[in-house]
C-alpha positions, 0 to 999 in steps of 0.5 A: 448474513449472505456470503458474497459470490465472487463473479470476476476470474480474469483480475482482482475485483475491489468491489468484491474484496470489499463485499468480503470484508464487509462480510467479515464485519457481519461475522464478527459482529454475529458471534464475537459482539463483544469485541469492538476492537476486531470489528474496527479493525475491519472497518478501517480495512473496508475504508482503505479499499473503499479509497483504493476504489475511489482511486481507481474510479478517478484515476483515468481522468487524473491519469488524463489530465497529467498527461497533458500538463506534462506535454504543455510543459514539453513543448514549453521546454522544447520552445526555450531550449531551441529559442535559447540554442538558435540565440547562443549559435546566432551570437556565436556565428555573429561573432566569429571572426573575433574569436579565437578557437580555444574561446569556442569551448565555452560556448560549445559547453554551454549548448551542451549544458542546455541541451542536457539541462532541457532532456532531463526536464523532458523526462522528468515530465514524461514520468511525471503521471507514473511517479503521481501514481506510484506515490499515491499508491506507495502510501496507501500501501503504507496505510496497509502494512500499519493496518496489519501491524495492528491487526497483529497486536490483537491477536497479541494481546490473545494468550491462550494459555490459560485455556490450555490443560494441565496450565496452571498460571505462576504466583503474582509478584507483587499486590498489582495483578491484572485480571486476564479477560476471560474468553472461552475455547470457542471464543478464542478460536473464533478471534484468532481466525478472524484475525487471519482472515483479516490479514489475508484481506489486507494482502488481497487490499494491497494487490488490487494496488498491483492490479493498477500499477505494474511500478517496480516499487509498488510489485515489491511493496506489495509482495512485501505485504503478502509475506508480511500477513503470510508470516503473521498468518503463520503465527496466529494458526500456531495458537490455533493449533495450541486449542485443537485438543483444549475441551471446549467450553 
């Protein structure tokens, strides 16, 4: 179980983030065996910068490739645009000494229309390789907002209480009773810290999306994130704290 080195200062590097994670799930995997649910849950993480990596490996070609589509498709709405004006000035021109001043109007609107119509596809397909990316990476940010939610609900699901002193559990109300999964003082702390370190990865997966992005959308999606697992950190190291002065057993 060797703890990983971090070796880059400059940017977030994935690959160490996954070696981290992937150090985790040894931990895990060491001193709480018993809980299957923990370690898939680090897993799944694991999964999702292991695609984030895949995506920054491909992403210069896909980056590349629609770059030029977009200026194939340029050109062609260039080409009609200046074939269609000429055609429109060419008949206007044509038939000019027919025409009234006020018949100039819609042919006058109809170049302009044109020539608005052909600059919104022009833009349209200039942005088209930052707008692939920012959706692809919105959803993966996605991906990691659901995963901290669920990372949330296993430590949720971790009631300290009965470990507490001077705790005594209220009189069932009725003959079906769960049985509470006994954990120990140790075992707790244990869970609960690794579900915030789990959710400290999740923030730090969600900013190697920041590393490939400078998007509005994608920044405030991924500050979203960090205060997201922030305020859940928060939580968590209050049970934490209920089990500082708790006997261990």
């Amino acid at each position: 179980m060797a703890q990983p080195r971090l070796t880059s200062y400059e940017r977030l590097d994935g690959t160490e983030v996954r070696a981290v994670i992937a150090y985790l799930g040894e931990r895990i995997d060491g001193y709480l065996p018993r809980h299957p649910g923990l370690r898939a849950a680090t897993d799944e993480l694991g999964t999702v910068v292991d695609g984030l990596q895949d995506r920054r490996r491909r992403a210069p070609v896909q980056r590349a490739a629609l770059k030029w589509t977009s200026r194939v498709l340029i050109l062609v709405v260039l080409g009609v645009s200046v074939v269609a004006v000429v055609t429109a000035v060419r008949d206007a021109v044509a038939t000019a000494a027919s025409r009234a001043a006020f018949e100039w109007l819609p042919v006058i609107e109809s170049l302009i229309n044109d020539l608005v119509f052909a600059g919104i596809a022009i833009w349209f397909l200039l942005s088209l390789a930052d707008r692939v990316v920012r959706n692809d990476l919105i959803r993966r940010l996605h991906r990691l907002r659901s995963l901290a939610h669920i990372i949330d609900m296993h430590q949720m699901s971790k009631d300290p209480a009965s470990l507490l002193p001077d705790t005594e559990p209220a009189a069932p109300l009725g003959p079906e009773v769960v049985s509470p999964r006994t954990m120990s003082v140790r075992d707790y702390a244990l869970y609960l810290d690794y579900c915030s370190e789990l959710l400290s990865l999740t923030s730090k997966a969600a900013a190697l999306c920041a590393e490939e992005s400078t998007d509005a959308l994608v920044l405030d999606t991924v500050s979203e994130i960090e205060n997201l697992t922030t305020g859940m950190s928060r939580k968590i190291w209050q049970k934490i704290s209920l089990l500082r002065d708790t006997p261990h057993t």
